[in-house]
TIKOLZA-901970 format. One record per residue (C-alpha): residue number from 1; x, y, z. Coordinates in Angstrom, 1 decimal. Example, Ala and Ser with C-alpha at 12.3 -4.5 7.8 and 13.67 -1.06 7.14 Angstrom:
<atom k="1" east="12.3" north="-4.5" up="7.8"/>
<atom k="2" east="13.7" north="-1.1" up="7.1"/>
! end
This chain:
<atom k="1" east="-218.4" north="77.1" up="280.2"/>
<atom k="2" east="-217.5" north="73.5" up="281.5"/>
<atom k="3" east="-213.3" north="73.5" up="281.8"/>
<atom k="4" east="-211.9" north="70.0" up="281.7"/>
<atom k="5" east="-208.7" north="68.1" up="281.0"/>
<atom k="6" east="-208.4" north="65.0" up="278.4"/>
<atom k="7" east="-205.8" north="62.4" up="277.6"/>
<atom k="8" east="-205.8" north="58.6" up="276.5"/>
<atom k="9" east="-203.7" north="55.8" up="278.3"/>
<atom k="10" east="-201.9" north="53.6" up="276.0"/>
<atom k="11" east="-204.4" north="50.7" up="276.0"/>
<atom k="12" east="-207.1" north="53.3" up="274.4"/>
<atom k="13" east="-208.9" north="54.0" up="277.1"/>
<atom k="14" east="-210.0" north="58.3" up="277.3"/>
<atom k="15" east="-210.2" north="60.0" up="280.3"/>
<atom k="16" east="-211.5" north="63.6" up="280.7"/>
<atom k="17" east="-211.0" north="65.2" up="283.9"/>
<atom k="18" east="-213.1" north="68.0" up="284.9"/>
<atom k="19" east="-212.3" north="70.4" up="288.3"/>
<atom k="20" east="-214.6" north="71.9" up="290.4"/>
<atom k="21" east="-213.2" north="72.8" up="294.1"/>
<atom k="22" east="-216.9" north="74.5" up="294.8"/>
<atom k="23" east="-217.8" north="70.6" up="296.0"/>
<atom k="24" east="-216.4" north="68.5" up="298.7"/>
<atom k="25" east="-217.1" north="65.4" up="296.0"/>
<atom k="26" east="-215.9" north="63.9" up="293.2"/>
<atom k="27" east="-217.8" north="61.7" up="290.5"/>
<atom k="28" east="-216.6" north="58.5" up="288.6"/>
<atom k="29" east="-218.2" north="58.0" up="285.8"/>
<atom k="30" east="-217.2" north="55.3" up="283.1"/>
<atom k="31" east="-219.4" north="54.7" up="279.9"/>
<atom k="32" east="-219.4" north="51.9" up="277.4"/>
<atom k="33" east="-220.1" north="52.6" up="273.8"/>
<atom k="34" east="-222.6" north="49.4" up="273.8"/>
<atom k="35" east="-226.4" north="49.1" up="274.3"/>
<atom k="36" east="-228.9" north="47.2" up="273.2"/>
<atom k="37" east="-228.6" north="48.1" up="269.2"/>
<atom k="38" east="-225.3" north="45.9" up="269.5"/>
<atom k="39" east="-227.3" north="42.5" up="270.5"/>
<atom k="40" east="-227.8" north="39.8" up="268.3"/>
<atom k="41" east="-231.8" north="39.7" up="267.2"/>
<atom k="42" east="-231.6" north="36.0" up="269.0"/>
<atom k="43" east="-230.2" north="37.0" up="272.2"/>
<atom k="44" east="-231.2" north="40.4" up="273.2"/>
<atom k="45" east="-231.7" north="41.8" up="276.3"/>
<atom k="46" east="-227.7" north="41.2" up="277.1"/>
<atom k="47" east="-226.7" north="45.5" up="277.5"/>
<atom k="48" east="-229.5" north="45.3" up="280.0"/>
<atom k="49" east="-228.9" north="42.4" up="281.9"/>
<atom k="50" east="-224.9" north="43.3" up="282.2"/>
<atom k="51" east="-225.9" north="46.5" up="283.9"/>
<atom k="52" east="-227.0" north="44.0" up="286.7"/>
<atom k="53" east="-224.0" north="42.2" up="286.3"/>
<atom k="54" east="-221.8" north="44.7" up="286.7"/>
<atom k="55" east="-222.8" north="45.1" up="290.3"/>
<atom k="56" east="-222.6" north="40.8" up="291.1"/>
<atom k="57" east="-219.0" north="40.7" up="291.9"/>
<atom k="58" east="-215.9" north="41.4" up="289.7"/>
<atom k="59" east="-212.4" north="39.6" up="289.5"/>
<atom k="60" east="-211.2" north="40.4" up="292.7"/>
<atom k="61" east="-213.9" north="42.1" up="294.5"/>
<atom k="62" east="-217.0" north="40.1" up="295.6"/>
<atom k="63" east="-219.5" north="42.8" up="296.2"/>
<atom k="64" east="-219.4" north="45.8" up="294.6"/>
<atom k="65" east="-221.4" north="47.9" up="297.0"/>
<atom k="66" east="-219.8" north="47.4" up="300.2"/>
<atom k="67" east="-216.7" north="49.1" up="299.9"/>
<atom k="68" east="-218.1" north="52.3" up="298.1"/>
<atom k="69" east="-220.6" north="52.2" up="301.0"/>
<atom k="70" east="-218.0" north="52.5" up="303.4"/>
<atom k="71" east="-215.8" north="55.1" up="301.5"/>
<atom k="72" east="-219.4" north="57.5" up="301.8"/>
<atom k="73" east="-220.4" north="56.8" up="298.1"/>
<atom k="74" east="-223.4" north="55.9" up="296.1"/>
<atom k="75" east="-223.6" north="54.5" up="292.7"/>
<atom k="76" east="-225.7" north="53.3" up="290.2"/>
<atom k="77" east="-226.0" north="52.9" up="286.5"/>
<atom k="78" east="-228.5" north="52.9" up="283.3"/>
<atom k="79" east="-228.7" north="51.5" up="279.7"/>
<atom k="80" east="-229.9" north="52.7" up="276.4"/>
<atom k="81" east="-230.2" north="51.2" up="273.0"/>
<atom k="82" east="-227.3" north="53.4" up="272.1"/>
<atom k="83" east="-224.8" north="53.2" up="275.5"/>
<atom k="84" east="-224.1" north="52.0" up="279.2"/>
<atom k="85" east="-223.2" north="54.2" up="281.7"/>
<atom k="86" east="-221.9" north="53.6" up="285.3"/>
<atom k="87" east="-221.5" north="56.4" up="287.9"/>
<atom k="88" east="-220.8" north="56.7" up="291.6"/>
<atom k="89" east="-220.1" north="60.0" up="293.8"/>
<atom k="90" east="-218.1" north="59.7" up="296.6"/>
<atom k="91" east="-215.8" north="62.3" up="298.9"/>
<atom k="92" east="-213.0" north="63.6" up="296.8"/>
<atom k="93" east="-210.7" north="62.2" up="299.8"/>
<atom k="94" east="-211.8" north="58.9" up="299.2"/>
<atom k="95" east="-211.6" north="59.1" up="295.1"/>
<atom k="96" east="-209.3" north="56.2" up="294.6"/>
<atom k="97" east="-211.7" north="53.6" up="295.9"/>
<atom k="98" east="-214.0" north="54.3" up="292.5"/>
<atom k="99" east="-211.4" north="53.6" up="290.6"/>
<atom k="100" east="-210.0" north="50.5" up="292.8"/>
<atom k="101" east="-213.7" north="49.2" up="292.2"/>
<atom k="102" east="-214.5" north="50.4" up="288.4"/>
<atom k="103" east="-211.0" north="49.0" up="287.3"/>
<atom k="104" east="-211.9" north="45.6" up="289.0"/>
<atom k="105" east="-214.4" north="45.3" up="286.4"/>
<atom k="106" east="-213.5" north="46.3" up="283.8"/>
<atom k="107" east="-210.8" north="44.3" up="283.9"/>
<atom k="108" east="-213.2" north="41.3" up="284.7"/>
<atom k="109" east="-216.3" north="40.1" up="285.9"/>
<atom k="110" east="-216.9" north="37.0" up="288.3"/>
<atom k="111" east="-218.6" north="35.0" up="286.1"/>
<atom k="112" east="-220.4" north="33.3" up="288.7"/>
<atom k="113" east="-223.1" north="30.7" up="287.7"/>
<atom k="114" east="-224.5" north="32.0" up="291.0"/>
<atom k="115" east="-224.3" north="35.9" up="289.9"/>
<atom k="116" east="-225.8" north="35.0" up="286.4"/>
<atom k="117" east="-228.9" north="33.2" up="288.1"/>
<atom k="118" east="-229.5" north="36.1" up="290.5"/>
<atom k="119" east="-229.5" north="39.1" up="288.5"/>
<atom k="120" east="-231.1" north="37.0" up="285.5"/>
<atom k="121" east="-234.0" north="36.3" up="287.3"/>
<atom k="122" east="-233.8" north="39.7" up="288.7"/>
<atom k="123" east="-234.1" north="40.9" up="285.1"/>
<atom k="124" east="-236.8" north="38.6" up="284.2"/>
<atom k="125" east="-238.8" north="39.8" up="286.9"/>
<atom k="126" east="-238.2" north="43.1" up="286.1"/>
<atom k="127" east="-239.6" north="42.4" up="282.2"/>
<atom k="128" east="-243.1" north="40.7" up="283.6"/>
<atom k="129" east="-243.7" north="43.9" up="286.2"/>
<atom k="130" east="-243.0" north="46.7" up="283.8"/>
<atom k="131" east="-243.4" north="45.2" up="280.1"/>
<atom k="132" east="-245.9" north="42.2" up="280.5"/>
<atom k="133" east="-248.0" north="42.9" up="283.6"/>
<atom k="134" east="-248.5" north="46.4" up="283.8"/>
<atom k="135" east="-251.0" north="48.4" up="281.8"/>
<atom k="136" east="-249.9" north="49.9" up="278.5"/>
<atom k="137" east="-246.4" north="47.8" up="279.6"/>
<atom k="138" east="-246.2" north="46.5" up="276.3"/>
<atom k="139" east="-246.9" north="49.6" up="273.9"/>
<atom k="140" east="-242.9" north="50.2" up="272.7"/>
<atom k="141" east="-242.6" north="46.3" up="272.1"/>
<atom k="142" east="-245.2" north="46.8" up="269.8"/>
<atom k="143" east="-244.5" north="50.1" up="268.4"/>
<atom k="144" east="-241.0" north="49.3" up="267.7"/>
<atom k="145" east="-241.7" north="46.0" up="265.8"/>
<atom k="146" east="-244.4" north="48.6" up="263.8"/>
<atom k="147" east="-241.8" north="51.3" up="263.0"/>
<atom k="148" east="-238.8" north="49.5" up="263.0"/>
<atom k="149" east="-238.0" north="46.6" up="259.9"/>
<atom k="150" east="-234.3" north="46.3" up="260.1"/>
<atom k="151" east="-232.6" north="48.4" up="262.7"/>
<atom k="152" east="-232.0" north="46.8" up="266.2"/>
<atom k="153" east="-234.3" north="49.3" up="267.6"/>
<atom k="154" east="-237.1" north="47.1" up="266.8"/>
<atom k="155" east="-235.9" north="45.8" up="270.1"/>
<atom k="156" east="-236.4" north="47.4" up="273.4"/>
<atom k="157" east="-233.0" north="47.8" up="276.2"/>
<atom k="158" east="-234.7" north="45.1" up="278.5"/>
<atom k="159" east="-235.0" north="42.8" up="275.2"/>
<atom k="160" east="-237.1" north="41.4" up="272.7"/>
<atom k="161" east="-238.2" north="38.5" up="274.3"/>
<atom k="162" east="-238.1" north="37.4" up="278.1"/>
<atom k="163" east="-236.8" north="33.7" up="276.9"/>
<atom k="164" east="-233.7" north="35.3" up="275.3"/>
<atom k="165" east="-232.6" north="36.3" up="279.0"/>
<atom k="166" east="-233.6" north="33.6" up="280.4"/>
<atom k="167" east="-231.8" north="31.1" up="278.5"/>
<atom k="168" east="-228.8" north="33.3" up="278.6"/>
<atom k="169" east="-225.6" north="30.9" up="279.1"/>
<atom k="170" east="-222.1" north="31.5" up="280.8"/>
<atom k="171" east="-220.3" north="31.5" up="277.5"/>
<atom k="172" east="-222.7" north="34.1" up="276.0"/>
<atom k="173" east="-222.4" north="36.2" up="279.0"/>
<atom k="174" east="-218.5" north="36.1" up="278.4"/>
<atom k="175" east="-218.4" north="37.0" up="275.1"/>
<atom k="176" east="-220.2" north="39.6" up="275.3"/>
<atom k="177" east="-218.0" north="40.8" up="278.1"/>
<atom k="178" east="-214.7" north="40.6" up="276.1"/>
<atom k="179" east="-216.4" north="42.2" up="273.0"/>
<atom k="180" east="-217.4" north="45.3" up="274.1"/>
<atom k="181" east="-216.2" north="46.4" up="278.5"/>
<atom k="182" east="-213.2" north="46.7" up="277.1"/>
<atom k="183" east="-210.8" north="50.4" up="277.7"/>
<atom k="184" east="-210.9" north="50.9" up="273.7"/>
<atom k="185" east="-214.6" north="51.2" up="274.0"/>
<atom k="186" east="-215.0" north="53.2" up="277.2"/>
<atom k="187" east="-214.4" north="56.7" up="278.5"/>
<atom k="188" east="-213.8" north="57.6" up="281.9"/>
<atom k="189" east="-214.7" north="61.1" up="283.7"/>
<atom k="190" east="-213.3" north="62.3" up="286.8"/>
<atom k="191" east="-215.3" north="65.5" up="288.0"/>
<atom k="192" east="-215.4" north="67.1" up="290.9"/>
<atom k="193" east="-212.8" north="68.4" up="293.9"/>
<atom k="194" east="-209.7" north="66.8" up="292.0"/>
<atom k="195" east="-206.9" north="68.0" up="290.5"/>
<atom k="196" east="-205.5" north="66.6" up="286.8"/>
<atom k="197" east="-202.2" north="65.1" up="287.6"/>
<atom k="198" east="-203.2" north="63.1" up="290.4"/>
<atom k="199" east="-206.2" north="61.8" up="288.7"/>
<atom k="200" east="-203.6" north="60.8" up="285.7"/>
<atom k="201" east="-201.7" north="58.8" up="288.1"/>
<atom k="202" east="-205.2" north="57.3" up="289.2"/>
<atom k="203" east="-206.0" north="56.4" up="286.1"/>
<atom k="204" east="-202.1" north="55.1" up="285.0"/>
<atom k="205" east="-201.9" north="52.8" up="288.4"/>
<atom k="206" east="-205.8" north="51.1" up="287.8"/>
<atom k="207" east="-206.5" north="51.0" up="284.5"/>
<atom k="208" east="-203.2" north="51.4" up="282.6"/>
<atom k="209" east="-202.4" north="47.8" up="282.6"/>
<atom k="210" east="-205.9" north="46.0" up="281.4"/>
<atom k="211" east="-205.4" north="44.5" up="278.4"/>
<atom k="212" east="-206.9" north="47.4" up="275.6"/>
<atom k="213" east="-209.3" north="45.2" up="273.6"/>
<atom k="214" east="-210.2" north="45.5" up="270.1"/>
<atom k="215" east="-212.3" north="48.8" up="269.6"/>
<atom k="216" east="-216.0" north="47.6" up="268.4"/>
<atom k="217" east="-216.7" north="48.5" up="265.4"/>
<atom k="218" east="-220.1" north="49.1" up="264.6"/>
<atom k="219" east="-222.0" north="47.4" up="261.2"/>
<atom k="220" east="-225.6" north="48.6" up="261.7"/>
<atom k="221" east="-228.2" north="47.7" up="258.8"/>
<atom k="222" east="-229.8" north="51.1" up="258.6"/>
<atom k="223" east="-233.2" north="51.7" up="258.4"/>
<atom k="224" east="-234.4" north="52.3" up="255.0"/>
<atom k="225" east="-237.2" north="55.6" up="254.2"/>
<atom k="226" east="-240.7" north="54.1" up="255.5"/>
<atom k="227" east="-242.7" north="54.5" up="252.3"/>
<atom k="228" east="-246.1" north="53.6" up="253.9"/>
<atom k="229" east="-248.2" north="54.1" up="256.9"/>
<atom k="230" east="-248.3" north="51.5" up="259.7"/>
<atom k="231" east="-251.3" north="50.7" up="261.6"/>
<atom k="232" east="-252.2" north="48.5" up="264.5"/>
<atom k="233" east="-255.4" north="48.0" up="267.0"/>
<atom k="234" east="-254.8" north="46.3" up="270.4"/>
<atom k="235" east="-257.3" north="45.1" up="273.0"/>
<atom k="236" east="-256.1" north="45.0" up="276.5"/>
<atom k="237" east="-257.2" north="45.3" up="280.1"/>
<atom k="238" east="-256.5" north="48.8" up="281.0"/>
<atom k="239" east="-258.6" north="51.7" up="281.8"/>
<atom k="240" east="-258.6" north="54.2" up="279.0"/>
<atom k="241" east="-258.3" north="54.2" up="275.0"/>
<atom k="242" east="-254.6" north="55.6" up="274.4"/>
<atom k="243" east="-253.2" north="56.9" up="270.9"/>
<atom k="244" east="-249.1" north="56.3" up="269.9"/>
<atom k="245" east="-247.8" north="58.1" up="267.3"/>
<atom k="246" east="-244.3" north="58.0" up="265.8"/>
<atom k="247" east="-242.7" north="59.2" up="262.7"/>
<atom k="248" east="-238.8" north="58.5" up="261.8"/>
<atom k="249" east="-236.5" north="61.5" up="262.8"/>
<atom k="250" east="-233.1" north="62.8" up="262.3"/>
<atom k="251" east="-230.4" north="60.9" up="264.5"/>
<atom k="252" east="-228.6" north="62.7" up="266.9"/>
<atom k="253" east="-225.7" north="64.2" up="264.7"/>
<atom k="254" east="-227.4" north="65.2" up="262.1"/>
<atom k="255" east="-228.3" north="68.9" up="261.8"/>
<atom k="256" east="-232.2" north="68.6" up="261.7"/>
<atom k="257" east="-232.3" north="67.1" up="265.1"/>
<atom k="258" east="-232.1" north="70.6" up="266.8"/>
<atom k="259" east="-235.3" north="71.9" up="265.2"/>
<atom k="260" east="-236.8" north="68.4" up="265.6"/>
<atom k="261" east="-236.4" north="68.8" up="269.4"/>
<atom k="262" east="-237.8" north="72.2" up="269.5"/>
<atom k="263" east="-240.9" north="70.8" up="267.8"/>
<atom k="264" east="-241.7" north="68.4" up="270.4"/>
<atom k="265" east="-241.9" north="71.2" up="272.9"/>
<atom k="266" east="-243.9" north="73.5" up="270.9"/>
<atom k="267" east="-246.2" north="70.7" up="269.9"/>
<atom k="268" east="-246.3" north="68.7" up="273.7"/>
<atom k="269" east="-243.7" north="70.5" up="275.9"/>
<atom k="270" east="-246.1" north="70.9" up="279.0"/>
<atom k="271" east="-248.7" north="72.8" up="280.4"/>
<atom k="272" east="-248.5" north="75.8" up="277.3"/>
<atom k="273" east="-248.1" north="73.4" up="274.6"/>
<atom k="274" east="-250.3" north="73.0" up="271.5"/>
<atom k="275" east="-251.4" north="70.2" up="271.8"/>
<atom k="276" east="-252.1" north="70.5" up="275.9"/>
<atom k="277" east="-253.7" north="73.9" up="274.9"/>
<atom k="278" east="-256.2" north="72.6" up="272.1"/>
<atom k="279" east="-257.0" north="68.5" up="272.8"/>
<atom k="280" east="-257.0" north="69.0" up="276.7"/>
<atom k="281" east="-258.1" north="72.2" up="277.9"/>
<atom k="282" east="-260.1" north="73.5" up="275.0"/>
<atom k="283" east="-261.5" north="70.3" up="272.9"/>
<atom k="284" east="-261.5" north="68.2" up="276.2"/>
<atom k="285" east="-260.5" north="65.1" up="274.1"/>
<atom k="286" east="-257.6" north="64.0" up="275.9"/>
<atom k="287" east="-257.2" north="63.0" up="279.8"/>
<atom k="288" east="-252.9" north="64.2" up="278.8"/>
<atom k="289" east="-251.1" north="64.4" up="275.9"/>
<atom k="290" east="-247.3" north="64.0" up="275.1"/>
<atom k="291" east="-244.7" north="65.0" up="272.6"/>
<atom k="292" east="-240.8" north="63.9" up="273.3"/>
<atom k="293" east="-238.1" north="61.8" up="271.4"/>
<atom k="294" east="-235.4" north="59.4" up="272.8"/>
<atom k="295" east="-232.5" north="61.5" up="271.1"/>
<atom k="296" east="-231.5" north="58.0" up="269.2"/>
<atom k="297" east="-228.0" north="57.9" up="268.1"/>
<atom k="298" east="-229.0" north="56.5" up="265.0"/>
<atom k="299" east="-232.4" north="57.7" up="263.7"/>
<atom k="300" east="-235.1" north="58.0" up="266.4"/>
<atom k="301" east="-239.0" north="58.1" up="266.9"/>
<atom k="302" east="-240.6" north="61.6" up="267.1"/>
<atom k="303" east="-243.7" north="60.7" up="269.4"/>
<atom k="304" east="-247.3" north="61.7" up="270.2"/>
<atom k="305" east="-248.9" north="59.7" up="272.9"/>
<atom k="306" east="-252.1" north="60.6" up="274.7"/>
<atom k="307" east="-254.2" north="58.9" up="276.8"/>
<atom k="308" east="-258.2" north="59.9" up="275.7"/>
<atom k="309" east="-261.2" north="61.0" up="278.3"/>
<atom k="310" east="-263.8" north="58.4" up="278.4"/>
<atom k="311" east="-266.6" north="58.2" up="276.2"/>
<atom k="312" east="-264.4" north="60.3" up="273.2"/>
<atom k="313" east="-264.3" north="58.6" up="270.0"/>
<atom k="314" east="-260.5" north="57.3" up="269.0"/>
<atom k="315" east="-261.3" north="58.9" up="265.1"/>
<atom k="316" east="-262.0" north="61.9" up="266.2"/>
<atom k="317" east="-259.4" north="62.4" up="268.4"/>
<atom k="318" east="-256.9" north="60.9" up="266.4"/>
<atom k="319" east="-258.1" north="63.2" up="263.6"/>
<atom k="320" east="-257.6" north="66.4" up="266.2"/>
<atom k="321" east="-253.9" north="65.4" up="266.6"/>
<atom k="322" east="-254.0" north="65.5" up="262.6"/>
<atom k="323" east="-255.1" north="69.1" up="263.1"/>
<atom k="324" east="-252.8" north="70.5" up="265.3"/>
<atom k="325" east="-250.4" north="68.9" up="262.7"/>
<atom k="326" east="-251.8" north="70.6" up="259.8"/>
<atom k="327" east="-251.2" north="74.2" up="261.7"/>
<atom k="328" east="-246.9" north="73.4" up="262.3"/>
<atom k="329" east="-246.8" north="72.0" up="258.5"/>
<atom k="330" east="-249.2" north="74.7" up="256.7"/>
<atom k="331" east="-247.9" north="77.9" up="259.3"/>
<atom k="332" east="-244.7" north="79.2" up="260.6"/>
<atom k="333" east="-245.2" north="79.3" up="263.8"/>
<atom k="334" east="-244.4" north="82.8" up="265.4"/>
<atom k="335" east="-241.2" north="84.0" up="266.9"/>
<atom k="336" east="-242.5" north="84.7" up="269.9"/>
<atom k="337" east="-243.5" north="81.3" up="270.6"/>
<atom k="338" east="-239.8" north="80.1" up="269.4"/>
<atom k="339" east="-237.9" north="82.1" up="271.8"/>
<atom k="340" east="-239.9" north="80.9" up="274.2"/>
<atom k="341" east="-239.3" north="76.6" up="273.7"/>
<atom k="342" east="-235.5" north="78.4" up="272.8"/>
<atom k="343" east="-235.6" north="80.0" up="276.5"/>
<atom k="344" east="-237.0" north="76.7" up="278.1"/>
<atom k="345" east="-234.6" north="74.6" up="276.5"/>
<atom k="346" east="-231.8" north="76.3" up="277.4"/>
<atom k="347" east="-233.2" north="76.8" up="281.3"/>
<atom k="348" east="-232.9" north="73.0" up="281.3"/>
<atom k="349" east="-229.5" north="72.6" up="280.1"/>
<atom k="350" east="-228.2" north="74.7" up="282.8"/>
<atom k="351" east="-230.3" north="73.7" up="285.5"/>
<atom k="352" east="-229.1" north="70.0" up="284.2"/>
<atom k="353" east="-225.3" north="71.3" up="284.7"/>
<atom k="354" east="-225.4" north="72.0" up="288.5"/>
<atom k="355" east="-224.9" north="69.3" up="289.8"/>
<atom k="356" east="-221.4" north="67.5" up="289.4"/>
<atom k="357" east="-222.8" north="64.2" up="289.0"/>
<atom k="358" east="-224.6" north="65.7" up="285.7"/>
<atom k="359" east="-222.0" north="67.1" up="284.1"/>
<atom k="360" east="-219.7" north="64.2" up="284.5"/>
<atom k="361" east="-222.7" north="62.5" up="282.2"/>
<atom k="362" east="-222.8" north="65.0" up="279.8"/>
<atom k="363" east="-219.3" north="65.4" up="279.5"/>
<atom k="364" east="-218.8" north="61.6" up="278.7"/>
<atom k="365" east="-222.1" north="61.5" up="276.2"/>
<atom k="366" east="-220.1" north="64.0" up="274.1"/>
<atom k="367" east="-217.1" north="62.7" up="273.8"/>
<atom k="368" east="-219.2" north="59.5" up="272.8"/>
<atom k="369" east="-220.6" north="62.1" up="270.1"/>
<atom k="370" east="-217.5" north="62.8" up="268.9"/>
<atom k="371" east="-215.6" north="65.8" up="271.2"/>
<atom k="372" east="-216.8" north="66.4" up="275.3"/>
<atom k="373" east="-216.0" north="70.2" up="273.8"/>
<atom k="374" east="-219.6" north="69.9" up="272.5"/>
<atom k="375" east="-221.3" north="70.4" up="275.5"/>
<atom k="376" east="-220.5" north="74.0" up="275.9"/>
<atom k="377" east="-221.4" north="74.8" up="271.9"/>
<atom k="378" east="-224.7" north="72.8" up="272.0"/>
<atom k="379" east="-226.9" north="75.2" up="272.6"/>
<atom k="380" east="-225.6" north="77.3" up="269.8"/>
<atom k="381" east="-226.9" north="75.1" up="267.3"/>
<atom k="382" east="-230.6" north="75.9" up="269.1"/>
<atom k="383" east="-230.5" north="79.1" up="269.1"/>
<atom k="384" east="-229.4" north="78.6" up="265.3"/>
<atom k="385" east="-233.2" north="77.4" up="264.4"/>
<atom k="386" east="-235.6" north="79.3" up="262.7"/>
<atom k="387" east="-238.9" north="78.9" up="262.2"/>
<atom k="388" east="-238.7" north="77.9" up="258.8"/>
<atom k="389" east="-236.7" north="75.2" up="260.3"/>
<atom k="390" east="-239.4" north="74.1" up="262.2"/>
<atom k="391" east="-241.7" north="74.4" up="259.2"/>
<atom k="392" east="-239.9" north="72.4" up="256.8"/>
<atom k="393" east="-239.0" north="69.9" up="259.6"/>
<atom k="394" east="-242.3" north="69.5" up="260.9"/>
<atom k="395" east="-243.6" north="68.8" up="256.6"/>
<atom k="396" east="-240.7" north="66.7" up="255.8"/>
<atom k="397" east="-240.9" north="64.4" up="259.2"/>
<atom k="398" east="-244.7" north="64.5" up="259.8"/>
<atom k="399" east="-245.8" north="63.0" up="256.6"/>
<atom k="400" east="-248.8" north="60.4" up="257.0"/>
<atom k="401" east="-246.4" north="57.6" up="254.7"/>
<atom k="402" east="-243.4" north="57.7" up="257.6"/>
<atom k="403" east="-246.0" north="57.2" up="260.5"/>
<atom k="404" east="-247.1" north="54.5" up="262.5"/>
<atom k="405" east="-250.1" north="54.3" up="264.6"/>
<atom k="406" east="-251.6" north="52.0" up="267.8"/>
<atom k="407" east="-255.0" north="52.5" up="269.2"/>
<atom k="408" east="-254.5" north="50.6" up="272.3"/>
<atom k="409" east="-258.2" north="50.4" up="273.5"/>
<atom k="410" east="-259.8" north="49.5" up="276.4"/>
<atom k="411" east="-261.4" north="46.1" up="276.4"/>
! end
């Protein structure tokens, strides 16, 4: 049971304060309800590339690092389609200089033409090694243009195109600032070795007096039903014939997403898995095979990717996936084998809560949900699942008219 605190300051910003004297540290953590679903189609990319920023210098602090170095802290940050999240752990002694430093910028960046030309071509560097150059880099690029017609998710976090970044302006770069690092669109967790009313004076004397912002409201096009299967056949350098599959699944609220996420492990949840069991051990079709989702805020992709064993025909092993299918639409699966994805799931979530760092994350992610109090009830909602669930889910999602296929073949 995770114990924590939560009040808002006047300008909107929440704060959730959770105590844990069993750690000399404490953890910062600030999130922004912005990713990369909230770009523009013509200039994407912008989420991303102000997770760099972030770090060039704010208003009155020129280098971000430096002074959480010296306080004994480390930080860093990530960025979804969905969110932005900043974190740093630090001694609990030395607690105010987080917020000194994530105050700073919220309140303002630089806005350096020097900062923007660094981390920009930072970011464009980044795109070529990982999305253009490397093998299989440019598989969710593709696959999200496939499954995706109207929701920004057709786009990836690092963006849609590498031009969009790097014809990214000053002004854009501001805008986009002001529109969504605002306190109205962020929460703020304190966790660790700290007590409630000092961190609400904390939080009073930094943040209390940046200007609240307007709280982004969102106006996503929504993706309508896929009526039809998707196809696509790439040629590239790489060195084996790969299969990605994804079909449209629940979003992260709705109720269907519990059983969806116990299906992925049943189907490609490691070593035991179904389709490890059958297409790599037995069949010998596959050199791996995968099952996961992204956990999409709005709906997501429920994915099978596998990478095959030379010299295997993509038909047939695209038709053994089909298989395996067949068996979690057609057969409830046993309970035995439930309890056990059940078991694993919930081994993660705690092993996931140890560490201080963690659970500041998790708390903030559900209060972006809609109440932090949801981390402690999660897991209730999986142990809700039945395999009936997991039946209907697995007929209703994996339907041959809401999938979309790449063979990405070896030239």
């Amino acid at each position: 049971m995770i114990k924590f605190d939560r009040f808002v300051l006047k300008n909107g910003l929440k704060v959730l304060v959770h105590q844990d004297q069993s750690t000399p540290m404490a953890v910062v953590n600030v999130l922004y309800d912005v990713g990369a679903r909230d770009e523009s189609e013509a200039k994407t990319g912008f989420a991303h590339l102000f997770e760099h920023l972030m770090f060039g210098g704010s208003i009155h602090i020129p280098d971000y690092d430096e002074p959480l170095q010296l306080a004994g802290g480390e930080n860093n940050a990530y960025t979804t389609n969905d969110l932005t999240n900043y974190y740093c752990q630090l001694p609990a002694e030395n607690v105010e200089t987080a917020f000194w430093l994530e105050s700073d910028r919220m309140l303002s960046l630089a806005f350096s033409k020097k900062s923007l030309d660094v981390q920009r071509k930072v970011v464009c560097e980044e795109f070529k090694e990982h999305y253009i150059n490397k093998p299989y880099g440019d598989v969710w690029h593709l696959m999200r243009e496939l499954a995706y017609k109207v929701h920004p998710y057709k786009w990836m976090t690092i963006g849609k195109e590498l031009s969009h970044v790097e014809n990214a302006q000053l002004e854009d770069v501001k805008n986009f600032f002001f529109k969504h690092y605002t306190p109205a669109n962020a929460i703020l967790v304190v966790a660790g070795n700290v007590e409630t009313e000092k961190m609400k004076e904390l939080a009073e004397k930094w943040f209390g007096d940046i200007p609240s912002g307007e709280k982004y409201k969102r106006t996503i096009e929504q993706e309508p039903l896929q009526q039809e299967e998707r196809r696509m056949t790439v040629k590239r350098n790489v060195p084996m014939d790969a299969i990605y599959k994804t079909w449209h699944m629940a979003s992260r609220l709705e109720d269907d997403y519990y059983a969806t996420d116990l299906l992925t492990d049943i189907l490609g949840g490691g070593a035991s898995s179904r389709l490890y069991q059958s297409l790599v051990k037995e069949q010998q079709l596959f050199a791996h095979i995968n099952c996961y989702h992204f956990g999409s805020l709005d709906r997501g992709l429920f994915t099978i990717e596998g990478q095959l064993v030379k010299g295997i025909e993509i038909q047939k092993a695209e038709a053994a996936i089909e298989a395996e299918l067949d068996k979690v639409r057609g057969v409830l699966i046993d309970e035995r084998e439930l309890q056990k994805v059940k078991n694993k799931t919930e081994s993660v979530m705690a092993f996931e809560d140890m560490s201080v760092m963690n659970r500041a994350g998790s708390l903030a992610f559900y209060e972006l949900l809609g109440d932090g109090e949801w981390m402690n009830t999660e897991f209730k909602k999986y142990q809700a699942v039945t395999a009936e669930d997991i039946k209907r889910v697995a007929s209703t999602i994996l339907q041959s008219t809401n999938s979309n296929t790449i063979w990405y073949l070896a030239q």
